[in-house]
N, CA, C and O of each residue as an XYZ file, in Angstrom:
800
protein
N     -15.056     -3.265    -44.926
C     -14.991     -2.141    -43.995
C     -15.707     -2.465    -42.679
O     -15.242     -2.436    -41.540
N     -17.187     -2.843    -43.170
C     -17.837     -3.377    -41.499
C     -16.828     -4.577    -40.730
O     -17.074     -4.778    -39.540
N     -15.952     -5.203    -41.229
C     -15.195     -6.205    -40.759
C     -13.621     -5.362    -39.695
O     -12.986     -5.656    -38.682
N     -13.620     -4.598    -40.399
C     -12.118     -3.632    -40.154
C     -12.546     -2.666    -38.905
O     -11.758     -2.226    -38.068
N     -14.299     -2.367    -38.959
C     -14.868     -1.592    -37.997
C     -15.361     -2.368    -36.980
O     -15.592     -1.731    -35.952
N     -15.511     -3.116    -36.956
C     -15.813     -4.164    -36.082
C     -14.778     -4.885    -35.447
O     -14.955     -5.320    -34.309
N     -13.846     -5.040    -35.979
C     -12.688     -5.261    -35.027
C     -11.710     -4.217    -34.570
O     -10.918     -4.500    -33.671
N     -11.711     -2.919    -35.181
C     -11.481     -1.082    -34.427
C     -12.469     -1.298    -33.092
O     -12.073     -0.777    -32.049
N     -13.464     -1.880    -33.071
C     -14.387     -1.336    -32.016
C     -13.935     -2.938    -30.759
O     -13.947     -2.770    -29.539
N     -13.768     -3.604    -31.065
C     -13.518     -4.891    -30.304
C     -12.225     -4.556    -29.621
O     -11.909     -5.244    -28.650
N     -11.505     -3.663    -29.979
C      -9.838     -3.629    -30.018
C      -9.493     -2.332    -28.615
O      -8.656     -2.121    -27.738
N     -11.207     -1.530    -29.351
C     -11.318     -0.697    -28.003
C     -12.026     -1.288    -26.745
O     -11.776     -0.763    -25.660
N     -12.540     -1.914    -26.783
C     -13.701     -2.734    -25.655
C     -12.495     -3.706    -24.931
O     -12.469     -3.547    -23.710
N     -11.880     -4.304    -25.252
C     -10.831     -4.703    -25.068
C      -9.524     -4.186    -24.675
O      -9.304     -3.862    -23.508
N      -9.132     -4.144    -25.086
C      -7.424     -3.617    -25.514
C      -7.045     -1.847    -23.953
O      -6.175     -1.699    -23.095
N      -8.517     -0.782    -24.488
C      -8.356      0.203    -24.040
C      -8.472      0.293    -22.207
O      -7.921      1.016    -21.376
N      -9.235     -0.561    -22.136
C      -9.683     -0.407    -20.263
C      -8.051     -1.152    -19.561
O      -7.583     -0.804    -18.477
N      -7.439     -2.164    -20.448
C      -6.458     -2.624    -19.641
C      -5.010     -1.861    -20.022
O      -3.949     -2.062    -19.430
N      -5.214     -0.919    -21.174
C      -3.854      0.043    -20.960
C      -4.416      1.516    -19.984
O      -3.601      2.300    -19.498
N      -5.640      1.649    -19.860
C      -5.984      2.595    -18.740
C      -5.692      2.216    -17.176
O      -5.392      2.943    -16.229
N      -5.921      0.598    -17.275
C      -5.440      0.043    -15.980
C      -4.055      0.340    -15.952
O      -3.717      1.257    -15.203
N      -3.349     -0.132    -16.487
C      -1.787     -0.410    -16.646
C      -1.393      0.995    -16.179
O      -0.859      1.316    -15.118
N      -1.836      1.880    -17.370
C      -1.135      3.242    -16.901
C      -1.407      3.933    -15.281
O      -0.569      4.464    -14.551
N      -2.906      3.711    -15.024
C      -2.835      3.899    -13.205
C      -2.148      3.212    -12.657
O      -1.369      3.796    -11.902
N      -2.054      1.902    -12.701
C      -1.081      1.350    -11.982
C       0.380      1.941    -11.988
O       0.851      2.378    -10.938
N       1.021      1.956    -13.028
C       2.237      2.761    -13.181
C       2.529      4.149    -12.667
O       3.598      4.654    -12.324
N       1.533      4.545    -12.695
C       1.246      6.498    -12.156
C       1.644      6.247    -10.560
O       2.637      6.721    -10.006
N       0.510      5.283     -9.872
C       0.464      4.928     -8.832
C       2.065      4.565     -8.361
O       2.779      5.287     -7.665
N       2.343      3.528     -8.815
C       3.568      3.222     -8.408
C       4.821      3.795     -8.136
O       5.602      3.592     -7.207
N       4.899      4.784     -9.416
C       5.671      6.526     -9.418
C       5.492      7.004     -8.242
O       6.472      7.126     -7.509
N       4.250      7.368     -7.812
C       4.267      7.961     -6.691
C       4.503      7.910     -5.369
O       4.998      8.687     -4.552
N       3.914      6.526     -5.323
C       4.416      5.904     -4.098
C       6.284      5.537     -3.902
O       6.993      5.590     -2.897
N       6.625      5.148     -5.419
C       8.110      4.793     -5.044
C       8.448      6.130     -4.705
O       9.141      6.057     -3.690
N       8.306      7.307     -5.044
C       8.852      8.650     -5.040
C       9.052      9.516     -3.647
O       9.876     10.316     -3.202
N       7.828      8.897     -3.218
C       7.785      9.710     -1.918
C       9.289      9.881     -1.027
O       9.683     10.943     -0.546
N      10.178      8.228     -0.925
C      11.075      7.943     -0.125
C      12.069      8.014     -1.405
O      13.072      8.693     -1.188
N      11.994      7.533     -2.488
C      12.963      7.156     -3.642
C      13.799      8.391     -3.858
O      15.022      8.400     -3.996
N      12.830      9.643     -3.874
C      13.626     10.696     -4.415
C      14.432     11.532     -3.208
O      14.949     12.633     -3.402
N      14.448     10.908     -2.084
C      15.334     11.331     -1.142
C      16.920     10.206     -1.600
O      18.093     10.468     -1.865
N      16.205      9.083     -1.504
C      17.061      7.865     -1.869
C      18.396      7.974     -3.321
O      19.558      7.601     -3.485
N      17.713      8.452     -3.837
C      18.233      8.413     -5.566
C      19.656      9.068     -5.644
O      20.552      8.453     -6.222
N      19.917     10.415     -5.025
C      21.236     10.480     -4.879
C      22.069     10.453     -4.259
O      23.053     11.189     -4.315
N      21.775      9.262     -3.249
C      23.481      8.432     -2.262
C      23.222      7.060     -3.020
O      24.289      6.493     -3.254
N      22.108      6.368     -3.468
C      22.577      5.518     -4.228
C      23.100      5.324     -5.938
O      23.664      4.396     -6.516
N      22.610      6.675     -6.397
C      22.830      6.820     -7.527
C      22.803      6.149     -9.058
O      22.001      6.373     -9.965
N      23.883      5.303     -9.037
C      23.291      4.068    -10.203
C      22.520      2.916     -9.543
O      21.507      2.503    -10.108
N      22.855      2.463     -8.590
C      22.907      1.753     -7.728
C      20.998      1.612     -7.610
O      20.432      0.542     -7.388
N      20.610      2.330     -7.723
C      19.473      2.825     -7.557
C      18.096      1.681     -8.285
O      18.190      1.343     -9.465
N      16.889      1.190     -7.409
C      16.471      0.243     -8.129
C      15.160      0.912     -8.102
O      14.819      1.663     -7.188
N      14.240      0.546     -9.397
C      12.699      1.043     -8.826
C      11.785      0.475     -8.112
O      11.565     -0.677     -8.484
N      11.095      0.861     -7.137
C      10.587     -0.280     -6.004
C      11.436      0.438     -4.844
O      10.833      1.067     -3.975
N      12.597      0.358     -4.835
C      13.498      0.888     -3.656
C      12.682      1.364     -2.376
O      12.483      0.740     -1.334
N      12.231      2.747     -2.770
C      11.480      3.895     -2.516
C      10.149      3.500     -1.941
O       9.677      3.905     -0.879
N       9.611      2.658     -2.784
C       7.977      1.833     -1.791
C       8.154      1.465     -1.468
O       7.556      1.724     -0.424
N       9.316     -0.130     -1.124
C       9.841     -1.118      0.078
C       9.751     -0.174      0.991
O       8.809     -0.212      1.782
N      10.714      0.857      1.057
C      11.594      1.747      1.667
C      10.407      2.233      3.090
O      10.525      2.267      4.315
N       9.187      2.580      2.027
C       8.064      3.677      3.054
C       6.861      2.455      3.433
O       5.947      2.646      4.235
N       7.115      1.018      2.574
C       6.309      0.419      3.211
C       6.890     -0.352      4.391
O       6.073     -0.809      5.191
N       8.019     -0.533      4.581
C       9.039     -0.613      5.813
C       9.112      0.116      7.227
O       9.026     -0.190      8.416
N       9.275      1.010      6.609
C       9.022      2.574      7.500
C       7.800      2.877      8.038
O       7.746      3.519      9.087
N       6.478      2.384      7.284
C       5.260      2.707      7.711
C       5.128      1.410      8.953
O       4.666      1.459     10.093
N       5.726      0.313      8.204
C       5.651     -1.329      9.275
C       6.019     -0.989     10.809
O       5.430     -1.217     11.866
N       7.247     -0.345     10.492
C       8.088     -0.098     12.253
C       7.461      1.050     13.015
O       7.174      1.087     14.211
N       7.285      2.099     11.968
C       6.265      3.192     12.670
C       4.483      2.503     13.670
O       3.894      2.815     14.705
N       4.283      1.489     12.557
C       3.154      1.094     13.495
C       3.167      0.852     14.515
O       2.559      1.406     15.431
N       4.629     -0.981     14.584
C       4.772     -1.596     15.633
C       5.356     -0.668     16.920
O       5.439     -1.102     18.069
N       5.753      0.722     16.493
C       6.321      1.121     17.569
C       5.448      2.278     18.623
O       5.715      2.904     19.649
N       4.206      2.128     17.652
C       2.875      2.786     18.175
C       2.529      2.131     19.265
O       2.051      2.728     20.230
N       2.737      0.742     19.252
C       2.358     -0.257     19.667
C       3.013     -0.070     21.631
O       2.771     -0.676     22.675
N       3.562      0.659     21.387
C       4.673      0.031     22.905
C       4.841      1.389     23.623
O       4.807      2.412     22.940
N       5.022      1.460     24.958
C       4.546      2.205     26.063
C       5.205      3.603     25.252
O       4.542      4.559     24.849
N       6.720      3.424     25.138
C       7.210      5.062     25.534
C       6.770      5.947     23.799
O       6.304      7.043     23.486
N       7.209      4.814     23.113
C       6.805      5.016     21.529
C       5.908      5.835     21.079
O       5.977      6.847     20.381
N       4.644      4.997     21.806
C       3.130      5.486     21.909
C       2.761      6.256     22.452
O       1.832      6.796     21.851
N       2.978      6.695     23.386
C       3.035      8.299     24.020
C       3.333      9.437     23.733
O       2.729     10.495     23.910
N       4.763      9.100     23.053
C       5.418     10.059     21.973
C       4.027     10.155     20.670
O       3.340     11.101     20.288
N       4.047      9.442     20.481
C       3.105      9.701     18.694
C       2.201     10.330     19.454
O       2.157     11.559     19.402
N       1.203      9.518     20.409
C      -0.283     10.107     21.246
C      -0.073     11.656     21.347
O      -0.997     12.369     20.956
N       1.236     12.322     21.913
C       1.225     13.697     22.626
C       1.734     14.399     20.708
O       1.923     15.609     20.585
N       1.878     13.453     19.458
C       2.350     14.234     18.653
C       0.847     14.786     17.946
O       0.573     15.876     17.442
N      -0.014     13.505     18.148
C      -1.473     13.328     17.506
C      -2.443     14.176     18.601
O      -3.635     14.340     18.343
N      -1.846     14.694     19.829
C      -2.705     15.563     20.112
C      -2.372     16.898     19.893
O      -3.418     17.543     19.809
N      -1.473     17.545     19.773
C      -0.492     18.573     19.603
C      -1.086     19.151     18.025
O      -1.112     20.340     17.709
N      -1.563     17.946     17.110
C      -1.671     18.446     15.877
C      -3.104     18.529     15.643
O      -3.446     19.111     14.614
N      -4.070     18.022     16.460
C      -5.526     18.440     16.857
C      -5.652     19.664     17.393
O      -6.614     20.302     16.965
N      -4.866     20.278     18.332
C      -4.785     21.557     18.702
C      -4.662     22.796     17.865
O      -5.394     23.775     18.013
N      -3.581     22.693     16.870
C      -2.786     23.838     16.235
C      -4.140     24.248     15.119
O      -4.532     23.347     14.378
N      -4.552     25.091     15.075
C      -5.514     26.065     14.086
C      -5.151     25.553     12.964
O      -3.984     25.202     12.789
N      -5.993     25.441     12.123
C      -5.809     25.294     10.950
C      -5.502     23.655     10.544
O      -6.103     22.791      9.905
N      -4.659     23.714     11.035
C      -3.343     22.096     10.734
C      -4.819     21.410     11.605
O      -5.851     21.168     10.980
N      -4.742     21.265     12.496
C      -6.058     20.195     13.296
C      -7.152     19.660     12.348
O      -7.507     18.485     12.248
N      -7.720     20.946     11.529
C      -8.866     20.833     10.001
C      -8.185     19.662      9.396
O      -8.658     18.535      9.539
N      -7.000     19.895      8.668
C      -6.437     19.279      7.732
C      -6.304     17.990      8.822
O      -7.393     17.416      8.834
N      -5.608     17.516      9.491
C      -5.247     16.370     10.055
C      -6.258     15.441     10.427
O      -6.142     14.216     10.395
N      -7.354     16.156     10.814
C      -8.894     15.182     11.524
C      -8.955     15.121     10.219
O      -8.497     14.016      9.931
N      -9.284     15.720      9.181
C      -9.722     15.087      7.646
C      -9.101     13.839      7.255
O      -9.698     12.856      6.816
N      -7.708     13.969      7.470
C      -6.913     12.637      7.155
C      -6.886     11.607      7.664
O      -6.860     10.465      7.205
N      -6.894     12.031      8.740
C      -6.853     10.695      9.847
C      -8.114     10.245      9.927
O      -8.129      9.081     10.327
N      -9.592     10.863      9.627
C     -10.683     10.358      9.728
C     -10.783      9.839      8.483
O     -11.015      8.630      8.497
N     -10.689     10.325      7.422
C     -10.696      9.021      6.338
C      -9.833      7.819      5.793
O      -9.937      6.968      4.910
N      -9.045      8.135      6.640
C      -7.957      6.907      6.312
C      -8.470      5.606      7.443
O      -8.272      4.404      7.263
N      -9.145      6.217      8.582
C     -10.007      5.281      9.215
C     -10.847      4.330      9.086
O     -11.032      3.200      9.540
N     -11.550      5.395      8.004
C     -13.025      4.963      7.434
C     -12.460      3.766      6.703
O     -12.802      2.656      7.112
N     -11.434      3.874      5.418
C     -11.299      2.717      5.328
C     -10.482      1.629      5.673
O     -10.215      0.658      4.966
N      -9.990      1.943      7.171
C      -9.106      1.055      6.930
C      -9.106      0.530      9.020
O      -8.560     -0.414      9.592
N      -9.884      1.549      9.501
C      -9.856      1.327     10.680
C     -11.281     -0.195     10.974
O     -11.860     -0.912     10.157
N     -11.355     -0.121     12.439
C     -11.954     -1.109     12.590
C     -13.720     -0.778     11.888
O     -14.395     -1.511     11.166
N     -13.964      0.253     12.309
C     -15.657      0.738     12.146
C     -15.183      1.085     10.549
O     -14.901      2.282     10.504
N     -14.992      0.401      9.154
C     -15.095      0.903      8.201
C     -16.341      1.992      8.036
O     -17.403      1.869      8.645
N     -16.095      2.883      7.280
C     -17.532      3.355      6.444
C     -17.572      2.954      5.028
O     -16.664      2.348      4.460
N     -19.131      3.482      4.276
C     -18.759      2.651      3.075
C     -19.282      1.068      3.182
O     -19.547      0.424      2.166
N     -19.395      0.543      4.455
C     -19.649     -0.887      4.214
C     -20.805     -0.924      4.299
O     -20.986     -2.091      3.949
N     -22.256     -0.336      4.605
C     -23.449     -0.441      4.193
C     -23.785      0.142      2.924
O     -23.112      1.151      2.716
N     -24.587     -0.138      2.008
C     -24.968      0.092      1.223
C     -26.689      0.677      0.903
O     -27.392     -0.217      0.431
N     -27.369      1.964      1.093
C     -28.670      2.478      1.087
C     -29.429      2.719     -0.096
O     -29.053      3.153     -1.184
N     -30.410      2.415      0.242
C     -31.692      3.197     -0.941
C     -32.129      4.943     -0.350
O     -33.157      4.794      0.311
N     -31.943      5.657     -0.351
C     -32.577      7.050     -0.284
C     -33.374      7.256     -0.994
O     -33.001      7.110     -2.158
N     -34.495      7.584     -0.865
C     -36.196      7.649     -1.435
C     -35.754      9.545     -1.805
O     -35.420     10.310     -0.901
N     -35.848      9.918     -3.112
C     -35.933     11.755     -3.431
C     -37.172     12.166     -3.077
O     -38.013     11.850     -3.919
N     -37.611     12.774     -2.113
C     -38.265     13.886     -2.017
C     -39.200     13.877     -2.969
O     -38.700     14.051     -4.080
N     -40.711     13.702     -2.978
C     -41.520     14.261     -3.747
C     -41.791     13.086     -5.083
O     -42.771     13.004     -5.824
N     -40.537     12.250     -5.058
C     -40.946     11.472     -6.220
C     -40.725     10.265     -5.405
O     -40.394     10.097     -4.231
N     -41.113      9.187     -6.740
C     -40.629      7.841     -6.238
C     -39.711      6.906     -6.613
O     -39.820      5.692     -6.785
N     -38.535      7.860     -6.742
C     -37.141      7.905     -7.658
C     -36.348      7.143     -6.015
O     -36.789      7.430     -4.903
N     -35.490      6.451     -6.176
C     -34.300      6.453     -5.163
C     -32.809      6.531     -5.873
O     -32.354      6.412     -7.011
N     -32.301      6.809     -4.511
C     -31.031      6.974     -5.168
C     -29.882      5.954     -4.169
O     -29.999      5.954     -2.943
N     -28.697      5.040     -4.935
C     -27.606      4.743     -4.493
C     -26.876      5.546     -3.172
O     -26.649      6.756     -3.213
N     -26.594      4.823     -2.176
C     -25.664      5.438     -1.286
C     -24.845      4.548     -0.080
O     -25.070      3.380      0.237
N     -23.966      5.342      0.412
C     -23.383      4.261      1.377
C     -23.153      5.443      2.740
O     -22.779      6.615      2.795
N     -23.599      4.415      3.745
C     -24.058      5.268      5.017
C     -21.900      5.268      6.008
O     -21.130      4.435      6.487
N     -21.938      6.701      5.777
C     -20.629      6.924      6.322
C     -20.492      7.269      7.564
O     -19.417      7.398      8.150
N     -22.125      7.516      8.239
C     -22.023      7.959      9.968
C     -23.531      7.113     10.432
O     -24.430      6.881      9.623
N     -23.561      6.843     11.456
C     -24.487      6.523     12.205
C     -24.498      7.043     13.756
O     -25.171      6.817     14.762
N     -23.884      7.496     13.558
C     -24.223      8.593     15.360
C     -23.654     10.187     14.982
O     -22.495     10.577     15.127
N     -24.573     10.815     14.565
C     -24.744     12.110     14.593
C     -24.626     13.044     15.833
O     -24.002     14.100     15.931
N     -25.316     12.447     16.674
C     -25.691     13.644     17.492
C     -24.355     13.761     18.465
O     -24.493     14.191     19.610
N     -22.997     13.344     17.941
C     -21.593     13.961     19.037
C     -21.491     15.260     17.670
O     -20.877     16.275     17.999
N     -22.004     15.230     16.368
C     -21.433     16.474     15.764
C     -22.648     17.826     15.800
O     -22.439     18.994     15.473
N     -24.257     17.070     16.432
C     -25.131     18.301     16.567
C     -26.706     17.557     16.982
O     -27.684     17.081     16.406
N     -26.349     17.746     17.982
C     -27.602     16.488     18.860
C     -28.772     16.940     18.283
O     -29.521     16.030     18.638
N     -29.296     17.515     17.800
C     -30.672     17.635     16.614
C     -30.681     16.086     15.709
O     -31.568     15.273     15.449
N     -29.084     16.182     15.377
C     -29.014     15.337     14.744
C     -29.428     13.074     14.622
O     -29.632     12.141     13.846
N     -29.314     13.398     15.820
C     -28.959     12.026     16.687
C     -30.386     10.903     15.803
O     -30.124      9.704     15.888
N     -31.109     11.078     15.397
C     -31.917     10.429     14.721
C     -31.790     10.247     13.128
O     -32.625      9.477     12.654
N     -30.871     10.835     12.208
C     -30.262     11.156     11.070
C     -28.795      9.943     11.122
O     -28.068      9.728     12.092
N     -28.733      9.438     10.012
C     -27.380      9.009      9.572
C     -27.194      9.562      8.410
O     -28.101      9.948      7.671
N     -25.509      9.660      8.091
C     -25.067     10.423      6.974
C     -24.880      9.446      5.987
O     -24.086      8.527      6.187
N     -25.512      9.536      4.953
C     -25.844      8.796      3.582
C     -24.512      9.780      2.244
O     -24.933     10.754      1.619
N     -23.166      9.329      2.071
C     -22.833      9.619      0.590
C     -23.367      9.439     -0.755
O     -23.564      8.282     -1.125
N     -23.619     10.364     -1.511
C     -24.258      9.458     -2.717
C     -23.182     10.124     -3.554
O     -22.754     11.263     -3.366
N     -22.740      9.160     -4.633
C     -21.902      9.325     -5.266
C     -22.219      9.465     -6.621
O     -23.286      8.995     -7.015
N     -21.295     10.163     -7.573
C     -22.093     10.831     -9.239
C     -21.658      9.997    -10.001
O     -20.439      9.895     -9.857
N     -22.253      9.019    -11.120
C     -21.700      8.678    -12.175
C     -20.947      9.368    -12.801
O     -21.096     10.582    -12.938
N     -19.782      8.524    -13.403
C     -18.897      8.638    -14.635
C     -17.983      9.689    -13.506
O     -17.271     10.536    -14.044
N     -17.997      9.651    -12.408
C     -17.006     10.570    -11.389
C     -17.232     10.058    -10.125
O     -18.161      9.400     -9.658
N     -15.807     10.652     -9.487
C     -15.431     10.122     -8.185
C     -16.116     11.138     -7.504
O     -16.334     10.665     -6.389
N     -16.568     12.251     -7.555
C     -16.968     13.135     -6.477
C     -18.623     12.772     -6.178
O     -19.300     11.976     -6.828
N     -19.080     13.607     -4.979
C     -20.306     12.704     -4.523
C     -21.144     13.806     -3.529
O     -20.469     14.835     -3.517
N     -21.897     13.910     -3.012
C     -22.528     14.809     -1.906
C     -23.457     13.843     -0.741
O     -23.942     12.716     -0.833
N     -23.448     14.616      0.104
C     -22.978     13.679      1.328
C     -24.898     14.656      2.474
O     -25.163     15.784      2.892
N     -25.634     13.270      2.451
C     -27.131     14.006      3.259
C     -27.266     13.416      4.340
O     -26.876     12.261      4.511
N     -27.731     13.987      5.062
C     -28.337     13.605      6.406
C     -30.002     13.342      6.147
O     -30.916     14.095      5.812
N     -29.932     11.934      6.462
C     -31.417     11.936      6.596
C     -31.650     10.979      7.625
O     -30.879     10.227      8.222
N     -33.252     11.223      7.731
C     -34.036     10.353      8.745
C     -33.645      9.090      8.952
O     -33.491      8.522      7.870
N     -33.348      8.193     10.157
C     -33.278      6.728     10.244
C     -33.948      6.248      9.339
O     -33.596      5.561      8.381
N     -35.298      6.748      9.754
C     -36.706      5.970      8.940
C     -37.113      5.816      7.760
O     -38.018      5.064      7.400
N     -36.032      6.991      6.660
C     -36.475      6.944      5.493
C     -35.087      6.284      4.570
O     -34.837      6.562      3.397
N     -34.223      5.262      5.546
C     -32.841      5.196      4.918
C     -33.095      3.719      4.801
O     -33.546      3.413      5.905
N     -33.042      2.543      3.987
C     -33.386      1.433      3.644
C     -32.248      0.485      3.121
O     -32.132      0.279      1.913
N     -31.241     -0.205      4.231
C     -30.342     -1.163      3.963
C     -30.185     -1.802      3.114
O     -30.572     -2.907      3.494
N     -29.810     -1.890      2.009
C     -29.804     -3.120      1.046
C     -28.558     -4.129      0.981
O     -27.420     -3.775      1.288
N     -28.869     -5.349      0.573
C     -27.732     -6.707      0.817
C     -26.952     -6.733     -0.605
O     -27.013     -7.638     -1.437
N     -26.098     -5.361     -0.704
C     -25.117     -5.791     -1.733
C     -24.075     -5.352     -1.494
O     -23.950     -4.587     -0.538
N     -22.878     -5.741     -2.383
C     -21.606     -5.635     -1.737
C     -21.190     -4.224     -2.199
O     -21.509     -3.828     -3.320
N     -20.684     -3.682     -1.588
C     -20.606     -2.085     -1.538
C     -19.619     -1.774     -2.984
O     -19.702     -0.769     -3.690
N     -18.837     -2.752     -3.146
C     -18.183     -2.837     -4.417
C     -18.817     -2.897     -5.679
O     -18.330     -2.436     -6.711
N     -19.616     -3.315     -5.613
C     -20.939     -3.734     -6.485
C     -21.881     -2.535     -6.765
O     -22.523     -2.295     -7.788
N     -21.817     -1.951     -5.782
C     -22.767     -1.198     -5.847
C     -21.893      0.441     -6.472
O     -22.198      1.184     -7.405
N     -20.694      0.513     -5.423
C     -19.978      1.203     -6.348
C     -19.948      1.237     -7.651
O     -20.205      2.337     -8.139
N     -19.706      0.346     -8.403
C     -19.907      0.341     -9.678
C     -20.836      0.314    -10.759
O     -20.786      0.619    -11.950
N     -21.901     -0.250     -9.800
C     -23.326      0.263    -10.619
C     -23.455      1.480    -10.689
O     -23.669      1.956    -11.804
N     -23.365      2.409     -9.468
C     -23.120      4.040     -9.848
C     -22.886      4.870    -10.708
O     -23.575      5.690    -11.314
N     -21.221      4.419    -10.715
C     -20.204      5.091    -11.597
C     -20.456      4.967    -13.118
O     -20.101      5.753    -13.997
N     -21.192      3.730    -13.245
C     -21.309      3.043    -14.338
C     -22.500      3.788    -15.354
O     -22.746      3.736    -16.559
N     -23.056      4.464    -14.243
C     -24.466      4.885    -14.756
C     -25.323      3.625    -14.746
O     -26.304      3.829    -15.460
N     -25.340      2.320    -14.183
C     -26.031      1.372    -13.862
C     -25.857     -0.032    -15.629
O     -26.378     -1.077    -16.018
N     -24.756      0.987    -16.091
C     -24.583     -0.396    -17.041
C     -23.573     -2.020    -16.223
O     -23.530     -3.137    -16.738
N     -23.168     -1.767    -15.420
C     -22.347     -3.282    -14.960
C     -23.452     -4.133    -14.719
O     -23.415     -5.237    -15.263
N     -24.694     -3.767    -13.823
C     -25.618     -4.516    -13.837
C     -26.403     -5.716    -15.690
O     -26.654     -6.845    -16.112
N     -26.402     -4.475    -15.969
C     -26.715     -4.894    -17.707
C     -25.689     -5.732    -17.974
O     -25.966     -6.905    -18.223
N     -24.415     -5.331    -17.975
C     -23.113     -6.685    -18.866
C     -23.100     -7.448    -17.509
O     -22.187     -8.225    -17.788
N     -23.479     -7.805    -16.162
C     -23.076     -8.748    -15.527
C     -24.642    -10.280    -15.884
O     -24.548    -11.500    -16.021
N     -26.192     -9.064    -15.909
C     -26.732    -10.419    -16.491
C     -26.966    -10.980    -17.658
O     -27.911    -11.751    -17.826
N     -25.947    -10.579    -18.790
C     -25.119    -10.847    -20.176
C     -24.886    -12.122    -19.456
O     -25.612    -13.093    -19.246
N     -23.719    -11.848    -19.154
C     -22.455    -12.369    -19.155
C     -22.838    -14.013    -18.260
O     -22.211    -15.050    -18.475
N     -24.245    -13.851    -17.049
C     -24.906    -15.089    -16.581
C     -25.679    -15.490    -17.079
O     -26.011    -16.558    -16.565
N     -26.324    -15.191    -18.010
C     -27.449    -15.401    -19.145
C     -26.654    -16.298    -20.064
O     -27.110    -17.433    -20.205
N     -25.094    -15.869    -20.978
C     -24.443    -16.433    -21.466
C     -23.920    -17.805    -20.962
O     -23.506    -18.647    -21.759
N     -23.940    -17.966    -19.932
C     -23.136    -19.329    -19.201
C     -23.737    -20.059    -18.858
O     -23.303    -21.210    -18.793
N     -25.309    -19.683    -18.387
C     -26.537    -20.732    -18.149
C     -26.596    -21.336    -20.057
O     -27.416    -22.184    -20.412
């Protein structure tokens, strides 16, 4: 029985994280083919391939860029991207999007420093990654404060502080890394010096 339980438990340590992968990946892929696919699906009908639908919008997203790119194109989008900063409501939603799709992907990533935040009163710190460093265009009090995310184990959601320059402390790890020590509740650290302990 300890033999039969011991390989039940190997089978999960194993086996379970890469059909959890698999299945996001697949979810993912659904969705993305879908966006364009399910416009697609009935003029091609049988004809119809999966993938279609993501070529389709990663195509579409390609020419949309390059055509950002060029005088009359770009003017058009510019007067569409200011038009939708204006309109009540829709402006909320749109600066949300467009500012985080920035963060990761524009030139000034956020997310790419990685902080120690000292708690208040103890001598506890906590994980974080600094998502602003110039405050004071959103509330000039602010202008000495950067915005520190700290994010919750075993979950994606996170709460987001302003604190002092002086009490925010850079550290040299890779933000990926550190992500996952988080989430992890700080076990990746534990199986990564396993796993170098094992190979020395």
């Amino acid at each position: 029985m300890k033999t039969i339980l011991k390989s039940f438990i190997n089978g999960i340590l194993t086996i379970v994280p890469i059909l959890l992968v698999v299945y996001v990946i697949y979810k993912t892929f659904l969705f993305l083919d879908g966006i364009l696919g399910n416009s697609l699906r009935p003029y091609l009908r049988g004809d119809y391939i999966p993938g279609i639908g993501l070529l389709t919008t990663i195509i579409l997203i390609t020419i949309l860029g390059w055509m950002s790119t060029k005088y009359f194109t770009g003017k058009i989008i510019k007067l569409i991207d200011y038009l939708l900063e204006k309109i009540p409501v829709v402006k909320t939603i749109y600066s949300v999007i467009k500012d985080t799709i920035q963060s990761f992907l524009g030139e000034k990533k956020s997310f790419s420093k990685v902080a120690l935040v000292m708690i208040p009163g103890t001598e506890m710190r906590s994980i974080g990654f600094i998502t602003s460093e110039e405050l004071d265009g959103f509330y000039s009090p602010l202008k000495d404060h950067v915005a520190v995310y700290i994010p919750q184990t075993f979950q994606v959601a996170g709460v987001t502080f302003l604190v002092p320059k002086g009490q925010v402390e850079i550290i040299d790890v890779k933000p990926e890394d550190a992500m996952k020590f988080v989430l992890s509740g700080g076990m990746t650290s534990s199986s990564n010096q396993k796993g170098e302990s094992s190979q020395s």
